[in-house]
GUKEDREN-912663 format. One line per 2 residues: their letters; for each residue x, y, z of N, C-alpha, C. Coordinates in nm, 2 decimals. Layout:
a> X/Y/Z/X/Y/Z/X/Y/Z; ...
***
This chain:
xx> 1.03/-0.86/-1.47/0.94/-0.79/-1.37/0.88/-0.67/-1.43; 0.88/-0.65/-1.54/0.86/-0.49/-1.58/0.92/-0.37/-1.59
xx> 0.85/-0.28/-1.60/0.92/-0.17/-1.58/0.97/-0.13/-1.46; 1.08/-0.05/-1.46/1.10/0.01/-1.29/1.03/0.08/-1.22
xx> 1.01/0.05/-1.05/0.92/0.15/-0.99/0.98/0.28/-0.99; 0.87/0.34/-0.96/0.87/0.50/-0.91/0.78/0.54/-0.79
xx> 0.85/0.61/-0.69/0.77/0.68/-0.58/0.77/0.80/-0.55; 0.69/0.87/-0.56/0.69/1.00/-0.58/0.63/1.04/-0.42
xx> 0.75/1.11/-0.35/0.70/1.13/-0.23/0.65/1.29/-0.18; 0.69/1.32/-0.10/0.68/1.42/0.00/0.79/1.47/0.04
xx> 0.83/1.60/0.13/0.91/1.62/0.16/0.94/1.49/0.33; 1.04/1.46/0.38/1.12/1.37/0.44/1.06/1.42/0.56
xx> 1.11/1.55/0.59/1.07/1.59/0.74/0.95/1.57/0.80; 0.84/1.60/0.68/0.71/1.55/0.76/0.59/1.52/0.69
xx> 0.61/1.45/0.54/0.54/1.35/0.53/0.52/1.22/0.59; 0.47/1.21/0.65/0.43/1.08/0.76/0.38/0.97/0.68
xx> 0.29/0.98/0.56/0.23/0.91/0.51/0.32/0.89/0.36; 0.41/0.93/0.31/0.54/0.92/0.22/0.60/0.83/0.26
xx> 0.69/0.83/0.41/0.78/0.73/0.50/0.70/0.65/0.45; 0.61/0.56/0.50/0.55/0.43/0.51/0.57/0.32/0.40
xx> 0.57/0.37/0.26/0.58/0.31/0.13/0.75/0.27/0.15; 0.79/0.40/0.17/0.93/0.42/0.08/1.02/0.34/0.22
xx> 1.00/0.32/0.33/1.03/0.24/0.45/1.04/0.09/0.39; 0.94/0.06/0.37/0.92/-0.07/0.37/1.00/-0.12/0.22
xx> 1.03/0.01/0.13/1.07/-0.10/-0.01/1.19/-0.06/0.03; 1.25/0.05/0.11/1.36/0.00/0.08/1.44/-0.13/0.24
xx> 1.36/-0.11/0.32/1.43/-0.24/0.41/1.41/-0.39/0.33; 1.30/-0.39/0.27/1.34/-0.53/0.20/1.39/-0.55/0.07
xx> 1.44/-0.45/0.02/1.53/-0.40/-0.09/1.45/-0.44/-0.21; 1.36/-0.37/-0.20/1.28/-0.37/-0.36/1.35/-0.20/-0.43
xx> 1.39/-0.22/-0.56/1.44/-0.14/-0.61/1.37/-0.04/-0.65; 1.35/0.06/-0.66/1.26/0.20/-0.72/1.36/0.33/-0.72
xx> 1.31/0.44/-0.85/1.31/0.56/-0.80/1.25/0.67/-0.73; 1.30/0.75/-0.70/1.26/0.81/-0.60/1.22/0.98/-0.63
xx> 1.05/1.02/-0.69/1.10/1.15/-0.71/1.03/1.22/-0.60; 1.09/1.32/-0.54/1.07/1.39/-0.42/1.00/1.54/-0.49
xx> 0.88/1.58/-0.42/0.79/1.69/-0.45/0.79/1.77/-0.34; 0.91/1.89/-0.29/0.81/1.97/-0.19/0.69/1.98/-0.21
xx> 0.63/1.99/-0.05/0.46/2.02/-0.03/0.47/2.16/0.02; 0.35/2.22/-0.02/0.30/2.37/0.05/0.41/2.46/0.02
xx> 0.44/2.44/-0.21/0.52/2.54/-0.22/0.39/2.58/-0.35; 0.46/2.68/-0.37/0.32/2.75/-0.51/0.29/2.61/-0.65
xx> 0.36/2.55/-0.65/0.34/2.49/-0.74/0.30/2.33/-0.74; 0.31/2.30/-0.60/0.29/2.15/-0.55/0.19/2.07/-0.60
xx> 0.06/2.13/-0.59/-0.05/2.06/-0.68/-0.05/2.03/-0.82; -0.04/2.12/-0.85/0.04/2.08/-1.01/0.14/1.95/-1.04
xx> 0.23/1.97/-0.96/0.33/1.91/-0.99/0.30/1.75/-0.95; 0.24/1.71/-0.84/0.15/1.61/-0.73/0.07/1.55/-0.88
xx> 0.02/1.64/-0.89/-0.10/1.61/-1.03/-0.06/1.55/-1.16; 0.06/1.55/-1.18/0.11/1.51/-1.34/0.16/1.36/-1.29
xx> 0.14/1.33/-1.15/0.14/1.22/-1.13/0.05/1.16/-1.07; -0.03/1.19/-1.02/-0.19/1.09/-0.97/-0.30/1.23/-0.99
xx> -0.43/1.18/-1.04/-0.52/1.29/-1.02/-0.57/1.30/-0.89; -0.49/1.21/-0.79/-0.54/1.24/-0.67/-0.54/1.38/-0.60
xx> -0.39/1.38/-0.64/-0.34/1.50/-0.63/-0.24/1.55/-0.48; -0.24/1.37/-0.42/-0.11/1.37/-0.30/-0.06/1.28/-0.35
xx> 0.04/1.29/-0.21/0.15/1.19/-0.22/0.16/1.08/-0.11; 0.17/1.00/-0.11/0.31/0.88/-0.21/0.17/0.86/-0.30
xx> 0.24/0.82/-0.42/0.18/0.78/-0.58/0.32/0.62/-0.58; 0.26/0.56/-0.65/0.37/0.48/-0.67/0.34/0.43/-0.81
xx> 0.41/0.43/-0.94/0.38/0.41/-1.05/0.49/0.26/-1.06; 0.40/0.20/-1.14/0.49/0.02/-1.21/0.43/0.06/-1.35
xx> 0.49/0.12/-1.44/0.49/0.11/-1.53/0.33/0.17/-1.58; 0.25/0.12/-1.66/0.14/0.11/-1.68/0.02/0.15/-1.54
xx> 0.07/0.10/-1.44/-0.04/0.05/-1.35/0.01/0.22/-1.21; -0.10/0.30/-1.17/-0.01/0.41/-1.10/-0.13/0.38/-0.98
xx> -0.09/0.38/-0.85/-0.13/0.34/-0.70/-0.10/0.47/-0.61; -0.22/0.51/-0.56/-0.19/0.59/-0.44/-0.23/0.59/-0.34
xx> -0.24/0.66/-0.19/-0.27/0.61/-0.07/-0.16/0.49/-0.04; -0.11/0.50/0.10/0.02/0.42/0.16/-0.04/0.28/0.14
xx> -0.17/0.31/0.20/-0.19/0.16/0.28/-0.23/0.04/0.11; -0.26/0.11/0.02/-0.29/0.05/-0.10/-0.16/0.03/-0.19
xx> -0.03/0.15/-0.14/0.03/0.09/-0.24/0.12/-0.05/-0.11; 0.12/-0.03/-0.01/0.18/-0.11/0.08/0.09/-0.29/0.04
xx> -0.03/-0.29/0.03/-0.11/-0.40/-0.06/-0.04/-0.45/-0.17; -0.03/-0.31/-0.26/0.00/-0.35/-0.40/0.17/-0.40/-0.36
xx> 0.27/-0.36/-0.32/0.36/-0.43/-0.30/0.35/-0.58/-0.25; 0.26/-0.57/-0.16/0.28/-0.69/-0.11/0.26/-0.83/-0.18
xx> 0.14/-0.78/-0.28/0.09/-0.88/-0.44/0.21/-0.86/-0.54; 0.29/-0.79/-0.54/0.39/-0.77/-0.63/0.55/-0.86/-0.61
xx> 0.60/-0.85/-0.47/0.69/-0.89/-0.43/0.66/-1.00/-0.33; 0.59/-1.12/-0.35/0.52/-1.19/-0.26/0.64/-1.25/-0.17
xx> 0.78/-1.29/-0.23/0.87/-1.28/-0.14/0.93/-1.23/-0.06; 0.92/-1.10/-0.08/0.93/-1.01/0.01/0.92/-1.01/0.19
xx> 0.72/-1.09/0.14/0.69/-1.13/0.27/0.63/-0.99/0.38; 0.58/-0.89/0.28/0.53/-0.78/0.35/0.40/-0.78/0.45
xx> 0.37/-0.92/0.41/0.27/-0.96/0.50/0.28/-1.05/0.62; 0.21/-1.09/0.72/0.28/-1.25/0.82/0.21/-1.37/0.67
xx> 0.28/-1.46/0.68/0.25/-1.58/0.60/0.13/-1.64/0.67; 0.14/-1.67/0.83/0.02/-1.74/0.90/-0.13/-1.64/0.89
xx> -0.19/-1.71/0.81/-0.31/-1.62/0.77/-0.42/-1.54/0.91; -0.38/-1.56/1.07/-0.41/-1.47/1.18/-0.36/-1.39/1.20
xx> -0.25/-1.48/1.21/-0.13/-1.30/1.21/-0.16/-1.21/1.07; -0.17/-1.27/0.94/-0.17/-1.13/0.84/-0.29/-1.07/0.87
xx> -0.39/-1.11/0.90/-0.57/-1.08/0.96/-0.53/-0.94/1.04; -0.43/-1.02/1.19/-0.41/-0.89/1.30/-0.31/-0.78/1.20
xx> -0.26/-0.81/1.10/-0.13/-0.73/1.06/-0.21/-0.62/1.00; -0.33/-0.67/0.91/-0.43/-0.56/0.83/-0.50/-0.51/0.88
xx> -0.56/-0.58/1.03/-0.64/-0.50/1.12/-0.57/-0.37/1.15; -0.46/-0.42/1.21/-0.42/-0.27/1.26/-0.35/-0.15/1.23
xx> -0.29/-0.23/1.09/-0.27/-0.11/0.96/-0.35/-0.02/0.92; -0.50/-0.08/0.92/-0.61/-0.05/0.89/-0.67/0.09/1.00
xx> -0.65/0.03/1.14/-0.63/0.11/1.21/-0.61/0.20/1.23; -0.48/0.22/1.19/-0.37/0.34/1.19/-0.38/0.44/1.07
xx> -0.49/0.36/0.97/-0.47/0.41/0.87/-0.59/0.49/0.87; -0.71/0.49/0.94/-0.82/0.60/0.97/-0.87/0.67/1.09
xx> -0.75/0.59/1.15/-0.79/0.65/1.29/-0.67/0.77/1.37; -0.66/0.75/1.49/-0.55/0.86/1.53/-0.56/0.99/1.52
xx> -0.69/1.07/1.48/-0.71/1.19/1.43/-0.64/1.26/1.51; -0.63/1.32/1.66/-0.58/1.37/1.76/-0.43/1.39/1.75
xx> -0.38/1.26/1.72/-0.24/1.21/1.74/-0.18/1.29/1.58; -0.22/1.30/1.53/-0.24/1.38/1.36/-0.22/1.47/1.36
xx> -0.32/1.53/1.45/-0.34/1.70/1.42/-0.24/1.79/1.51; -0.26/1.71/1.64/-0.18/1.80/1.73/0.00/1.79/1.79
xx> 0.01/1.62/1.70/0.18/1.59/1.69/0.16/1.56/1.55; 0.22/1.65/1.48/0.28/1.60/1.33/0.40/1.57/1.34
xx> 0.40/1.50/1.20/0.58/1.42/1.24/0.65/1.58/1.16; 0.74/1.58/1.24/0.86/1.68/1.23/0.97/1.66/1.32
xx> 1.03/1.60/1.22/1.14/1.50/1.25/1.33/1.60/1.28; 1.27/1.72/1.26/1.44/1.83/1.23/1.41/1.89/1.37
xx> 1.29/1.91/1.45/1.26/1.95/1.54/1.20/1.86/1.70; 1.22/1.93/1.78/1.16/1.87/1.92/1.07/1.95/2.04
xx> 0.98/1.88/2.08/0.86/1.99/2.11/0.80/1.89/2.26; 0.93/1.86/2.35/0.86/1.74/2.45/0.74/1.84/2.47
xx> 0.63/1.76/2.54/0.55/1.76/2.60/0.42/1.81/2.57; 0.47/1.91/2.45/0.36/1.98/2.37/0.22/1.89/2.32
xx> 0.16/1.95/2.26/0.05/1.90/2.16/-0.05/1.78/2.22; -0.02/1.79/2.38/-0.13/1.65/2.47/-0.25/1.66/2.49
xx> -0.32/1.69/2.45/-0.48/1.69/2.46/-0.54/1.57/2.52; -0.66/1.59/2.61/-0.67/1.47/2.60/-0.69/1.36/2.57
xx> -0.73/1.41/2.42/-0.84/1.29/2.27/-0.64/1.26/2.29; -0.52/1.31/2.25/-0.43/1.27/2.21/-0.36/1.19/2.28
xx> -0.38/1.20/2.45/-0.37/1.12/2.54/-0.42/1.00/2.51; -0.55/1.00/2.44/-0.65/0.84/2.44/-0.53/0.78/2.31
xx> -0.54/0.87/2.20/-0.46/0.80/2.13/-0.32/0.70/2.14; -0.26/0.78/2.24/-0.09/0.73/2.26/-0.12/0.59/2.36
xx> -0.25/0.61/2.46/-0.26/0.53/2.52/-0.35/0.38/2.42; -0.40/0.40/2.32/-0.43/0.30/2.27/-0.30/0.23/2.17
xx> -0.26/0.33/2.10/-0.11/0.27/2.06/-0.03/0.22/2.14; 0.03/0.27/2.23/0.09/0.17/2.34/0.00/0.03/2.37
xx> -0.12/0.07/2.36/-0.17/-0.09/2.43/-0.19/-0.18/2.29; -0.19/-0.14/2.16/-0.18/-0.25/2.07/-0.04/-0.26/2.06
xx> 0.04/-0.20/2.03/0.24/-0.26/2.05/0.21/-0.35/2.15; 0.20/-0.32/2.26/0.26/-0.42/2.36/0.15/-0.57/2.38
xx> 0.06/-0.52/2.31/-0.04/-0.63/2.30/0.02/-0.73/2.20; 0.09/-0.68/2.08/0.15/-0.75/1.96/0.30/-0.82/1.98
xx> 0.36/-0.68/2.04/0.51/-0.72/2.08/0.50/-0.87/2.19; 0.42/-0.84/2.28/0.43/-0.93/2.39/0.46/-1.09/2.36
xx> 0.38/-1.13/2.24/0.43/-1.28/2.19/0.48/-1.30/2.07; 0.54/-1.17/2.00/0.58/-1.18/1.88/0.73/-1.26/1.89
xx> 0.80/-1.37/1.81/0.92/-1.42/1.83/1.02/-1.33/1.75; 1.01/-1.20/1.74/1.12/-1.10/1.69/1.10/-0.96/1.71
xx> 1.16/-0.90/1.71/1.17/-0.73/1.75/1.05/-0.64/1.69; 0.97/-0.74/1.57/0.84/-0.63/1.52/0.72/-0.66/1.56
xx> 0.61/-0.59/1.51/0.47/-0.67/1.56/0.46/-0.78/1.56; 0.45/-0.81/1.46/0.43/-0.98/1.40/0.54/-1.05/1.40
xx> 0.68/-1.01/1.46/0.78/-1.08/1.48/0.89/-1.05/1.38; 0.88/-1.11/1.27/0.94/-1.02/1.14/0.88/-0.89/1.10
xx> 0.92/-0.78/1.03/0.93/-0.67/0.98/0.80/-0.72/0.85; 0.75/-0.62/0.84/0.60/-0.65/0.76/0.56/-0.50/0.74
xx> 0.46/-0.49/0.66/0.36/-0.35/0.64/0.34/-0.30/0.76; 0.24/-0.38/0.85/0.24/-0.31/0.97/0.33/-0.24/1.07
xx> 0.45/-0.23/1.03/0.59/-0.19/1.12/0.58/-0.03/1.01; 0.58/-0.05/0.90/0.58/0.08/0.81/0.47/0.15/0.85
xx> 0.38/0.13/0.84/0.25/0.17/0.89/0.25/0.27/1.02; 0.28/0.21/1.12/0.31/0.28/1.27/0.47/0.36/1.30
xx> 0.56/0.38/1.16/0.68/0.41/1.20/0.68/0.55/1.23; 0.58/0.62/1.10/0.55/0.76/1.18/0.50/0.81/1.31
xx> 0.45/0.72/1.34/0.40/0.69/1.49/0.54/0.71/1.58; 0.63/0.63/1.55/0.69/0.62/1.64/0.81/0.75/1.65
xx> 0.82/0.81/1.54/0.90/0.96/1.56/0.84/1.08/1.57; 0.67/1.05/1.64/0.59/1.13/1.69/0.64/1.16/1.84
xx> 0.66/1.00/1.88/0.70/0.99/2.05/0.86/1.06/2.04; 0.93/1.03/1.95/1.05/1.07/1.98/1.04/1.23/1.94
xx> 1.00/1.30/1.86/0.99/1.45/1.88/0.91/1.51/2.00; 0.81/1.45/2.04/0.70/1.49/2.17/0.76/1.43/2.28
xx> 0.88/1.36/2.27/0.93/1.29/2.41/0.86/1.22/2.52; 0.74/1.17/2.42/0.66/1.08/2.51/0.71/0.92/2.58
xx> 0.68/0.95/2.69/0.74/0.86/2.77/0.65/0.71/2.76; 0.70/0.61/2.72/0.63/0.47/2.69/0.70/0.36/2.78
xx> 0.62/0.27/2.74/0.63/0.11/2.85/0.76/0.12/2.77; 0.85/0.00/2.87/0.94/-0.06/2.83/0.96/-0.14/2.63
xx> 0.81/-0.21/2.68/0.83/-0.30/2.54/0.79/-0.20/2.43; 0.74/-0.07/2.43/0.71/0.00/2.35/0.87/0.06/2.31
xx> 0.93/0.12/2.39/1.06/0.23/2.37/1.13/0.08/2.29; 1.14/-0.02/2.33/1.26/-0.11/2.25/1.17/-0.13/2.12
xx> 1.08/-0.16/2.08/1.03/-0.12/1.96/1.08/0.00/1.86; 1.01/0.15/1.91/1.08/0.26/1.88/1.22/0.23/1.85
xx> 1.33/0.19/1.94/1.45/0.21/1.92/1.48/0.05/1.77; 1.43/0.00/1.80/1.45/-0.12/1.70/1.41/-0.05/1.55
xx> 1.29/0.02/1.54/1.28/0.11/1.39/1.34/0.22/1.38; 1.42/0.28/1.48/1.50/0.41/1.42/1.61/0.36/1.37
xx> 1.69/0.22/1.46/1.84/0.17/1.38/1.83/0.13/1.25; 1.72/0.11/1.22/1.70/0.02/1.08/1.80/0.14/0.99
xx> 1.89/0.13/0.89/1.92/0.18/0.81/1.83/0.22/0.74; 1.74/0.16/0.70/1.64/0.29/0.58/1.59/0.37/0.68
xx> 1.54/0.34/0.79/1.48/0.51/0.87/1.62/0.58/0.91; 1.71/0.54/0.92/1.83/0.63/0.95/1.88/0.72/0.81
xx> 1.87/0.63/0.77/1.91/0.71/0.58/1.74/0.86/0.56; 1.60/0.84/0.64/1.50/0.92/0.58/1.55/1.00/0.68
xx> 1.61/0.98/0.80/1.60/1.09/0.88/1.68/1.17/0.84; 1.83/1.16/0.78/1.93/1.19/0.71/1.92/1.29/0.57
xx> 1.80/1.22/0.53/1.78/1.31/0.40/1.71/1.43/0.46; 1.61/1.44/0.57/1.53/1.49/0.65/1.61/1.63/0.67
xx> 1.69/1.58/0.74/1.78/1.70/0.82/1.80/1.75/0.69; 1.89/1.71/0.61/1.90/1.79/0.46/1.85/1.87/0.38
xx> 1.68/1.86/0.38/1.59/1.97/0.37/1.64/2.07/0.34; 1.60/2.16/0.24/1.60/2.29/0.27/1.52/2.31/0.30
xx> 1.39/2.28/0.27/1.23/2.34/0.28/1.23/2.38/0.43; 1.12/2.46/0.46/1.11/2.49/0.59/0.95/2.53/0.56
xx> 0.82/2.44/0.67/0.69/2.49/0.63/0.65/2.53/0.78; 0.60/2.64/0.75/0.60/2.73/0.92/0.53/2.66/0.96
xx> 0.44/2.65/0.89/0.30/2.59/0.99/0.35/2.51/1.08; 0.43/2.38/1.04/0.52/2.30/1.10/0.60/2.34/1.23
xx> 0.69/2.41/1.15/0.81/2.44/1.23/0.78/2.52/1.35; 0.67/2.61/1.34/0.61/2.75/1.42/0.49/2.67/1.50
xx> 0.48/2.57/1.47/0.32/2.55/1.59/0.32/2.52/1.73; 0.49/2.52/1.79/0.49/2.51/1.97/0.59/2.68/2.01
xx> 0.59/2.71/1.88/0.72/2.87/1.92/0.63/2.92/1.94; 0.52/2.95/2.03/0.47/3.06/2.09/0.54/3.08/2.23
***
C-alpha cells in the first residue's frame, strides 16, 4: 500500500474541520500518524505551512501525494480504501451521501460563527440567532429526513463520510444544549459512543492550549 499516512491536525477541542478526517480513519481502522499543530499560537502558520501551502489544517500526506480540505481528503480516502466503504455502495444513496457532505461543507455559516465546536466547555442556549435558528432547523430536517429510512443508526444506514462530515455538528448541539427531535438526539448519542469520538473528546479535555477567543465568547 505505500508509504504510511499522515494527518496533520488541529488542536481536538475545536477544530471541527480536523475531527472529520481523523473520525472517519480511525472508526474504520485505517492506520495513520497523527501530527497535532496548536492553532492561534505565534508560530502556527509556519509550522501548518511545512506541511500544505495551504496553510490549514487537516493536510493528509500518502507519501508522495499531500491532500487538504476535509471533504477532499474524506474523497481521497474513499478512492484509497475502497473497502472501507466510506461511501453508500448503492450509487443514490452515495449521490444523497455527497450531496449533503457537500452541504455541510459550504454551507452553515451562522451555525459556524456563532456555535463553534468547543468541546471542554458548555454555553446552553447561547449563540441563537435567528440565521442560526434556520441552520439547526435545516439540519434537523435533513437527519431526520435521512435517518427516517436508513436500515442502521447512520445516515445512510452504515457509517460513511457523511456521518464524519456532520459529527462536528453534532457536539455543537451538545455544548449549546440544543434541544432536537427524537430521531436526531439518538443519532447524536449513537456518534458520541463511537470509541474514536470518545478517544477525540478525551484527548480534547487534555489540552493544554486554551484560545480565548473560544473559551471567552459567552463569559460576558
Amino acid at each position: 500500500m505505500g508509504a504510511a499516512l499522515t494527518l496533520v491536525i488541529g488542536n481536538k477541542n475545536y477544530s471541527s474541520w480536523s475531527l472529520r478526517p481523523w473520525l472517519a480513519m480511525k472508526h474504520v481502522g485505517i492506520p495513520f500518524t497523527e501530527i497535532r499543530l496548536p492553532l492561534y499560537q505565534a508560530d502556527s502558520k509556519r509550522r501548518i505551512l511545512e506541511h500544505s501551502p495551504a496553510g490549514k489544517v487537516p493536510v493528509l500526506k500518502d507519501g508522495a501525494v499531500t491532500v487538504w480540505d476535509s471533504l477532499a481528503i474524506l474523497e481521497y480516502l474513499a478512492e484509497r480504501f475502497p473497502d472501507r466503504k466510506l461511501w453508500p455502495r448503492d450509487p443514490a444513496a452515495r449521490a444523497g451521501a455527497r450531496s449533503v457532505s457537500a452541504e455541510m461543507h459550504s454551507g452553515f455559516a451562522a451555525l459556524r460563527a456563532h456555535m463553534p465546536m468547543n468541546l471542554r466547555n458548555s454555553y446552553p442556549g447561547r449563540g441563537r440567532t435567528p440565521e442560526v435558528e434556520e441552520d439547526i432547523a435545516r439540519v434537523t430536517a435533513l437527519w431526520s429526513e435521512r435517518l427516517a429510512p436508513a436500515a442502521g443508526p447512520f445516515l445512510f444506514g452504515a457509517f460513511s463520510n457523511a456521518d464524519a462530515m456532520f459529527a462536528p455538528v453534532a457536539t455543537r448541539f451538545i455544548t449549546y444544549s440544543v434541544i432536537l427531535p427524537a430521531v436526531c438526539r439518538r443519532y447524536v448519542d449513537t456518534l458520541m459512543a463511537l470509541p474514536a469520538m470518545q478517544a477525540w473528546y478525551a484527548d480534547a479535555r487534555a489540552e493544554p492550549e486554551a484560545i480565548a477567543d473560544y473559551d471567552e465568547l459567552y463569559q460576558q
